[in-house]
FITOR-712199 format. One record per residue (C-alpha): residue in three letters; x, y, z; chain. Coordinates in steps of 0.5 Angstrom, whole numbers, plus 500, padded with zeros to 3 digits. Example, Ala and Ser with C-alpha at 12.3 -4.5 7.8 and 13.67 -1.06 7.14 Angstrom:
! FITOR-712199
  rest    X    Y    Z  kette
   ALA  525  491  516      A
   SER  527  498  514      A
END
This chain:
! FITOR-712199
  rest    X    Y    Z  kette
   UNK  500  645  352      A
   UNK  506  645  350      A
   UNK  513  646  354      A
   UNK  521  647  353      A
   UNK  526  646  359      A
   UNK  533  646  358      A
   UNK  537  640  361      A
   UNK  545  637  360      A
   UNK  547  631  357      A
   UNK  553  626  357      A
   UNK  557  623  352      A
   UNK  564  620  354      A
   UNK  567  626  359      A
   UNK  563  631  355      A
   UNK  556  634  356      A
   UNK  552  636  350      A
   UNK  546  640  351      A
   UNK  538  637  351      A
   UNK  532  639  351      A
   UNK  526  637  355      A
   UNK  519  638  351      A
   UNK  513  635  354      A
   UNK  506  636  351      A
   UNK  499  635  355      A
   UNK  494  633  350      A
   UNK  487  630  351      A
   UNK  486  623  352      A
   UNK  487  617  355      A
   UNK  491  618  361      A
   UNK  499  615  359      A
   UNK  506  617  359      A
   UNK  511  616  354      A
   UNK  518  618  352      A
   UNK  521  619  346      A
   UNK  528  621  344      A
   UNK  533  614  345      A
   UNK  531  613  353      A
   UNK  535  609  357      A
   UNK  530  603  362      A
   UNK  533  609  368      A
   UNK  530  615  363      A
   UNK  524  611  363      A
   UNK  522  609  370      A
   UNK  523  616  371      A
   UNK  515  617  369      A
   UNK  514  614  376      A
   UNK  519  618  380      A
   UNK  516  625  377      A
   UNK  509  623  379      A
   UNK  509  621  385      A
   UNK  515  627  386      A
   UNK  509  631  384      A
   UNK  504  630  388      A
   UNK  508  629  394      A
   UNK  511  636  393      A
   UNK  503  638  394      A
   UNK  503  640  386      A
   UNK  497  636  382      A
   UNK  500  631  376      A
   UNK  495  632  370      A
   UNK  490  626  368      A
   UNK  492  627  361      A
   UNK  496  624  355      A
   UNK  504  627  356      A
   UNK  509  626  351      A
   UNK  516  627  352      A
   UNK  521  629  347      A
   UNK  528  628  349      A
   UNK  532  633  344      A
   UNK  537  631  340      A
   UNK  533  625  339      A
   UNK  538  621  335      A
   UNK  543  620  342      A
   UNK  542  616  347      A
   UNK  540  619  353      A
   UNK  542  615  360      A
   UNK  542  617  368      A
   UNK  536  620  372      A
   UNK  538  627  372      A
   UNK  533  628  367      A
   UNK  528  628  373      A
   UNK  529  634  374      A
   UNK  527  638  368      A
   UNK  521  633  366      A
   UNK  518  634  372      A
   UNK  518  642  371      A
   UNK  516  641  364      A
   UNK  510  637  368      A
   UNK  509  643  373      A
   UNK  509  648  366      A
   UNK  505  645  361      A
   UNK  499  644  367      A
   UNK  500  652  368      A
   UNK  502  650  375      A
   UNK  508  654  374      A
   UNK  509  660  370      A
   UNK  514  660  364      A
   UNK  515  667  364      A
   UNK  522  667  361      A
   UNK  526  662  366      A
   UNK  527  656  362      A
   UNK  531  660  356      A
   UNK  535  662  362      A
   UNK  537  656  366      A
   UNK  538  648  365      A
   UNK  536  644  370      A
   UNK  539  636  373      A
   UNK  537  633  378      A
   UNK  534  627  381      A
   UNK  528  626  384      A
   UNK  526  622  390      A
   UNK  519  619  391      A
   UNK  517  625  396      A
   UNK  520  631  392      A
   UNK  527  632  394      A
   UNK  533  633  390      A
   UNK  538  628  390      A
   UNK  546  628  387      A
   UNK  548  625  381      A
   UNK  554  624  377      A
   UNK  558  628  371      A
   UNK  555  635  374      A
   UNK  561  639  373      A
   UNK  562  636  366      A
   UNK  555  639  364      A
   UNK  556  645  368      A
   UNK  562  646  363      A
   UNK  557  645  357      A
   UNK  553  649  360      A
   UNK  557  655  362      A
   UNK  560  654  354      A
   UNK  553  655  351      A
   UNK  551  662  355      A
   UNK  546  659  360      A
   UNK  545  664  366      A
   UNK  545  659  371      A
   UNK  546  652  373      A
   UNK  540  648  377      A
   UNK  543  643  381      A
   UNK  542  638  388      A
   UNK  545  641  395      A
   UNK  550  636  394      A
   UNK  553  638  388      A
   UNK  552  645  388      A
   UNK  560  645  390      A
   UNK  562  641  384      A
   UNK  558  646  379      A
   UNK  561  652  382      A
   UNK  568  650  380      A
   UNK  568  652  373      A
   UNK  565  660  375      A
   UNK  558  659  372      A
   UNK  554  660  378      A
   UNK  550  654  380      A
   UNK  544  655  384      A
   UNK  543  649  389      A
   UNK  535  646  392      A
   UNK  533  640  396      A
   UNK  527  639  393      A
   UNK  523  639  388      A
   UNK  518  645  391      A
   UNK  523  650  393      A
   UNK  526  650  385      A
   UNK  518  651  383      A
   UNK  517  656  388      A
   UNK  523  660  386      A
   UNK  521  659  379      A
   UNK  515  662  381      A
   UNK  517  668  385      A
   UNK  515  666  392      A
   UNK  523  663  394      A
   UNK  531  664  393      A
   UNK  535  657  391      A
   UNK  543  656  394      A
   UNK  547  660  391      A
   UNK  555  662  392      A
   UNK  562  664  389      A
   UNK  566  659  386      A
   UNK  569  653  389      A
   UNK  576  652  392      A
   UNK  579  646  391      A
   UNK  578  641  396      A
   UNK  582  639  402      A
   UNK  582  633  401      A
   UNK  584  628  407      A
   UNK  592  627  408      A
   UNK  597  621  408      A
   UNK  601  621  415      A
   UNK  606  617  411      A
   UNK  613  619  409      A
   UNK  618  617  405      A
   UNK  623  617  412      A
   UNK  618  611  413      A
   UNK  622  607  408      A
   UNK  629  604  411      A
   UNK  635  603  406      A
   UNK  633  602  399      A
   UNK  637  608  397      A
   UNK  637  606  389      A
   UNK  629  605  390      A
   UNK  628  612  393      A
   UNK  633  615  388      A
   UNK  629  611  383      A
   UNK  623  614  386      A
   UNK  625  621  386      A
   UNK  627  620  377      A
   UNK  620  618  376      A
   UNK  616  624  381      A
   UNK  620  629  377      A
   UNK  620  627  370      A
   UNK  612  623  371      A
   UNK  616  616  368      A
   UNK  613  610  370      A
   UNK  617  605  374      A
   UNK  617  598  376      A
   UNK  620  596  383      A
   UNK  622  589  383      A
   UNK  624  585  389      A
   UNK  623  579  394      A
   UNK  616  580  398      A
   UNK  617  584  404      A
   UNK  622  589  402      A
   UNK  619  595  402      A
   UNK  616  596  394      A
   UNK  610  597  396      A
   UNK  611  601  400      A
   UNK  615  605  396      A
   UNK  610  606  391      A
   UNK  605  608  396      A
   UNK  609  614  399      A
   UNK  610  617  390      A
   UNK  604  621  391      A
   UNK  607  624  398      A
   UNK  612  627  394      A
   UNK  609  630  387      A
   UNK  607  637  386      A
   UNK  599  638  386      A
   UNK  594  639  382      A
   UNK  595  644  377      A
   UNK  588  648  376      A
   UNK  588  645  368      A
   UNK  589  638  371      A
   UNK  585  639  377      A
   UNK  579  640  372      A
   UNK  581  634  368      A
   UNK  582  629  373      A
   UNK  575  631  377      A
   UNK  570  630  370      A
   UNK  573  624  371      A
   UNK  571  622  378      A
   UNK  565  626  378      A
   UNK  562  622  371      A
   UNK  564  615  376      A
   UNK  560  619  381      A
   UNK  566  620  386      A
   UNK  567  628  385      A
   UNK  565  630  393      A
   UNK  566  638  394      A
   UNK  570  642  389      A
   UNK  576  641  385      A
   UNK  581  635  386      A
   UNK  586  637  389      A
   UNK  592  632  391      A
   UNK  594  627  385      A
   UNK  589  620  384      A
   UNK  592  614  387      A
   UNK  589  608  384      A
   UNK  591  601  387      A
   UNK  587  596  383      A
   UNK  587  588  385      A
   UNK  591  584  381      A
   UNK  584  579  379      A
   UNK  581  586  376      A
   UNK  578  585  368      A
   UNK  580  589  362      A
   UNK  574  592  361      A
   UNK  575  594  370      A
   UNK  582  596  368      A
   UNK  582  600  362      A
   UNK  575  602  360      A
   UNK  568  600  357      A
   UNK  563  595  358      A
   UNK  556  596  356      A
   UNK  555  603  360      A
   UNK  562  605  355      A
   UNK  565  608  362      A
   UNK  572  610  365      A
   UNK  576  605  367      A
   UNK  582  606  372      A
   UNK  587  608  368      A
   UNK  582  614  367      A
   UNK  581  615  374      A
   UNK  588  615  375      A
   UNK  588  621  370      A
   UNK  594  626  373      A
   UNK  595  622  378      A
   UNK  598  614  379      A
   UNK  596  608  377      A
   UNK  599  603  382      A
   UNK  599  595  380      A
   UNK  602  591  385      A
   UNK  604  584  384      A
   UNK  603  586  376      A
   UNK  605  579  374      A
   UNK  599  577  377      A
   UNK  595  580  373      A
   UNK  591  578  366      A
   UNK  595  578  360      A
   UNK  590  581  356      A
   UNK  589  586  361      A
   UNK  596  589  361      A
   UNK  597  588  354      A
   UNK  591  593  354      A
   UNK  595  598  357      A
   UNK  600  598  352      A
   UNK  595  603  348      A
   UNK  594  608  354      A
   UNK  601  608  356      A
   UNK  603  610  349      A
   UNK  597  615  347      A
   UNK  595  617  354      A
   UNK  587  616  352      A
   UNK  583  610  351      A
   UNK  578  610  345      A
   UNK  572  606  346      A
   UNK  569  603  340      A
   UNK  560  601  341      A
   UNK  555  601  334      A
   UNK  552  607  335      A
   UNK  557  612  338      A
   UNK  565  612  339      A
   UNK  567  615  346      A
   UNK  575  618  349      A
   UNK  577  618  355      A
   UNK  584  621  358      A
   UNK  588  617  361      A
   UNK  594  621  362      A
   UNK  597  617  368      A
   UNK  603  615  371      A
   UNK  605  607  372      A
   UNK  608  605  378      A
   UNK  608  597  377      A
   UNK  612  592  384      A
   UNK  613  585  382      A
   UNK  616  578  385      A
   UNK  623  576  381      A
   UNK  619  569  381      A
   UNK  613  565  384      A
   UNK  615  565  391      A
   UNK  619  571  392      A
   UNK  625  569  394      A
   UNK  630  569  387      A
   UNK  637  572  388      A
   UNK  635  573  396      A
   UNK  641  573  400      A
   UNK  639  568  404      A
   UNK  633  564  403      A
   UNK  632  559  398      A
   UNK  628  559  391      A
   UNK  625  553  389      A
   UNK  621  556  383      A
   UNK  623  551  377      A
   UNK  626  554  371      A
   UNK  619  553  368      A
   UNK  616  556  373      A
   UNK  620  562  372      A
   UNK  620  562  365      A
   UNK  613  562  366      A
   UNK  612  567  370      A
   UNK  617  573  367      A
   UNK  614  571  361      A
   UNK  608  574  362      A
   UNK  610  582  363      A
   UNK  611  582  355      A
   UNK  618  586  352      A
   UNK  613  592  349      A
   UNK  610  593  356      A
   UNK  616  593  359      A
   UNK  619  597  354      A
   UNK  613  603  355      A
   UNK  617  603  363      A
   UNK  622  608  363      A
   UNK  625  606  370      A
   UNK  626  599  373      A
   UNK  629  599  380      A
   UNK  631  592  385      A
   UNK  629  592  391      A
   UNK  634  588  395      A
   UNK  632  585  402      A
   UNK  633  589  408      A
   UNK  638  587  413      A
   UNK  636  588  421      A
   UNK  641  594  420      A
   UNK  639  598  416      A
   UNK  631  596  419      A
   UNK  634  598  426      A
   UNK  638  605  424      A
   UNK  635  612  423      A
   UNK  632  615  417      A
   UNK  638  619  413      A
   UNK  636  626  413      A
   UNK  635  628  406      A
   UNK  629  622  406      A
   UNK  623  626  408      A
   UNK  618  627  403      A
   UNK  618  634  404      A
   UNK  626  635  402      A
   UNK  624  629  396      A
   UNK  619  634  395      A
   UNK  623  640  394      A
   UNK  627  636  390      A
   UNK  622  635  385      A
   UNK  618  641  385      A
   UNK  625  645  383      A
   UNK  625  640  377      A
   UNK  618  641  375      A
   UNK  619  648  374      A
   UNK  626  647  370      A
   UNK  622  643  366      A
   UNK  615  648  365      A
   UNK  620  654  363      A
   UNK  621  649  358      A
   UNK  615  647  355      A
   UNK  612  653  356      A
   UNK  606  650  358      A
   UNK  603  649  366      A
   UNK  599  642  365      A
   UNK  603  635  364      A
   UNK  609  640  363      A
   UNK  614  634  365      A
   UNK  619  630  361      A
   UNK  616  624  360      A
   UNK  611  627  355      A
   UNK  616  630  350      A
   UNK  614  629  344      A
   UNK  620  625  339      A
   UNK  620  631  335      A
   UNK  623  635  340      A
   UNK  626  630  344      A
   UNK  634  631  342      A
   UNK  633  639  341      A
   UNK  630  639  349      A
   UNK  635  634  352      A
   UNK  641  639  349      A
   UNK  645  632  349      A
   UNK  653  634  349      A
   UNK  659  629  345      A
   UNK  659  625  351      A
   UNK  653  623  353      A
   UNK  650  622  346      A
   UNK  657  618  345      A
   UNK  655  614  352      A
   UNK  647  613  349      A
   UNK  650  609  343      A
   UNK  655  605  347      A
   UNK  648  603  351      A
   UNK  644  602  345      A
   UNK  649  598  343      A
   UNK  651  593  349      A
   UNK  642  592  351      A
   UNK  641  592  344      A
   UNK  635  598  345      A
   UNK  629  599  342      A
   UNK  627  606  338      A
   UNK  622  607  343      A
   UNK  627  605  349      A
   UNK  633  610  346      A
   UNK  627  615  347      A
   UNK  625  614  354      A
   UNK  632  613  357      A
   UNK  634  620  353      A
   UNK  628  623  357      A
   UNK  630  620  364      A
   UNK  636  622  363      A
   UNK  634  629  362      A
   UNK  630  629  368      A
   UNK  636  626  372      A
   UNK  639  633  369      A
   UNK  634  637  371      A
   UNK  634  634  378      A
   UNK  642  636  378      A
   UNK  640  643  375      A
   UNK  644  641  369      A
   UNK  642  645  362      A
   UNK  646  639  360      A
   UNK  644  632  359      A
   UNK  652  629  360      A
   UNK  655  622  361      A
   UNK  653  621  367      A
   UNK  647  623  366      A
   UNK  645  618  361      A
   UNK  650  613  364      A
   UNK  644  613  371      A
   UNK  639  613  366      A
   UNK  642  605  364      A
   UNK  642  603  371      A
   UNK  634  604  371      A
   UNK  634  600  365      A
   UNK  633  592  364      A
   UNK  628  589  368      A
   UNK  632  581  364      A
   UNK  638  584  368      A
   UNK  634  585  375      A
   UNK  631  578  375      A
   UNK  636  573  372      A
END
């Protein structure tokens, strides 16, 4: 006996549709499967049939091949439980097939007794499959939420019982309207929270509006991460092109939860993390935390700290806002469409240029320690911003009036929308990502600020690459004045933020 059941696929962030074929034929009792399994697809032959027999089914003594289709992809995951598990129950006349299994695709986990458990990338396969027609999804309760999201309905079971009694006619699965976007958990922290730092905020506000990347620079205890940490109180939300991306993302790592992301991903890495960890890939190819931070912040805190090799890595996501990851047999995409928020010490022990504490970093040290932020890296970061030590004044006084993150955010969300009307476009309509080509003819920059540009190119020696950045921060600095625009004092702020040599020497 032969039987078809439609299954999902993962490769990279997208799904791809697989076909689950079992054949029962006479024999010496055996299982095997075909089609590139990984070990967690083979050991599923455990799983199904103790899950089989558990849920009060009967598990066939006879030779059982699986084919997984197509044979020449790799097929990794336990989702494949599922639907072998129903081929089983198919085959054996168990189940009826009357129609059904053109009509669905099935993922799931299987535990020993037949229930159902989650499993990662559904919302990405709920995409693949809505795309190929199927009438429904049939997933875990627990990620019935994240299916929805795409508007494919998605039935929902607990075991492996209650989808075969359905399947038979005698029972209804979970079934529902589409998801909203989760609520997710908020932040009682506030710009306000932050005292003095009036140039580090403005900095902030510059680099919320325009999605620029930022290093914070300044001695230990002056408030640079703390800073960094409160960016994602002031960004707008996801919008529901963006939502979507950033939640294949987490959902492929296993971290979705219910529905769509709703708040930007804030990603804070420790300064001991590999490349491999930072950027992607190892033997399972998986997103890394610049993918993670995809819509949202990547916050690296303490960044001379951090492997060489694993910052320059960054040079590539931070330019093409993707991360290729190369193997023999396939090549994988991940985006990386992420904000850089970096915080350093101007030298080993913090206390460089302080008002009044000594530095007792030798030269050497020092050298050593700047040299380990490359020029191209610092290049690829629009906004560099001194921290200065805060005096017990400024600590002791009231926050100003217009530093909540409410007003900040206002500011900003004004901005955007400036910035949307020009790209014409919801998602990633920010400044930081307007191409060379339209870069000149967007910013509308007048005599005076082009005049201003070359004189700023000419005193710092600026690069191609930083001529470009320091013209997009300067028309963000215009949009946030609601200027149409770009004017001197536009590109004259835009060259305060500029020049990381200047902040530590």
């Amino acid at each position: 006996m032969l039987s078809r059941i439609y299954s999902l696929g993962i490769r990279g962030v997208a799904g791809y549709p697989v076909l689950v074929e079992l054949d029962l034929a006479n024999g010496l009792p055996g299982f095997t499967t075909v089609g590139l399994p990984d070990s967690a697809v083979r050991e599923s032959r455990e799983r199904v049939a103790s899950a089989v027999r558990n849920s009060g089914f009967r598990f066939p003594q006879r030779r059982i091949t699986v084919n997984l289709a197509p044979a020449q992809s790799r097929k990794e995951g336990t989702h494949f439980d599922l639907p072998i598990a129903l081929a089983v129950l198919s085959a054996s006349g168990q189940v009826p097939s009357d129609g059904w299994p053109a009509r669905y695709c099935f993922v799931g986990e299987l535990a020993l007794d037949g229930r159902l458990r989650p499993v990662p990338g559904v919302l990405s396969m709920a995409m693949r499959a809505k795309a190929e027609g199927f009438s429904a999804i049939v997933v875990p309760e627990e990620n019935a939420a994240e299916a929805r999201s795409v508007g494919l309905p998605a039935l929902s079971a607990g075991s492996l019982r209650q989808i075969a009694e359905f399947l038979s006619g005698r029972g209804e699965l979970g079934g529902g309207a589409e998801a909203a976007p989760r609520a997710d958990a908020q932040t009682a922290e506030d710009l306000s929270d932050v005292k003095g730092q009036e140039q580090a905020k403005r900095a902030l506000e510059i680099a919320a509006a325009g999605g620029h990347n930022l290093l914070l620079i300044g001695p230990p205890g002056a408030g640079k991460s703390m800073l960094a940490r409160r960016l994602i109180t002031i960004l707008p939300e996801l919008s529901a092109g963006e939502a979507v991306e950033a939640t294949r993302i987490h959902s492929l790592c296993g971290r979705a939860g219910d529905g769509l992301l709703k708040r930007r991903p804030f990603r804070s890495p420790h300064h001991s993390c590999s490349a491999i960890s930072l950027i992607g890939g190892g033997p399972a190819a998986r997103p890394g935390e610049v993918s993670l931070a995809h819509g949202g912040v990547l916050f690296l805190d303490e960044l001379a700290e951090f492997n060489r090799s694993s910052l320059e890595a960054l040079r590539q996501p931070l330019e093409d806002h993707r991360v290729v990851v190369a193997r023999a047999r396939e090549t994988l995409e991940y985006p990386a469409r992420f904000q850089l928020i970096a915080a350093t010490n101007p030298c080993p022990c913090g206390w460089r240029g302080h008002p009044t504490r000594e530095c007792r970093c030798t030269p050497k040290r020092i050298e050593l320690y700047v040299s380990r932020l490359s020029g191209p890296l610092l290049d690829r970061v629009d906004l560099h911003a001194h921290v200065a030590a805060l005096d017990f004044k400024e600590w002791e006084g009231p926050a100003r009036e217009g530093d909540s993150s409410q007003r900040a955010r206002e500011r900003v969300l004004a901005a955007r929308e400036r910035q949307r009307e020009r790209f014409q476009r919801e998602d990633f309509a920010v400044n930081a990502y307007l191409p060379p080509r339209d870069l000149r003819s967007a910013c509308g920059l007048d005599a005076a600020g082009l005049e201003a540009l070359e004189a700023a190119s000419r005193k710092y020696d600026l690069t191609a690459r930083s001529l470009d950045r320091l013209l997009r921060v300067a028309r963000t600095i215009a949009d946030l004045a609601g200027s149409p625009w770009v004017r001197r004092e536009h590109v004259a702020e835009a060259v305060q933020f500029r020049g990381f040599e200047r902040m530590v020497n």
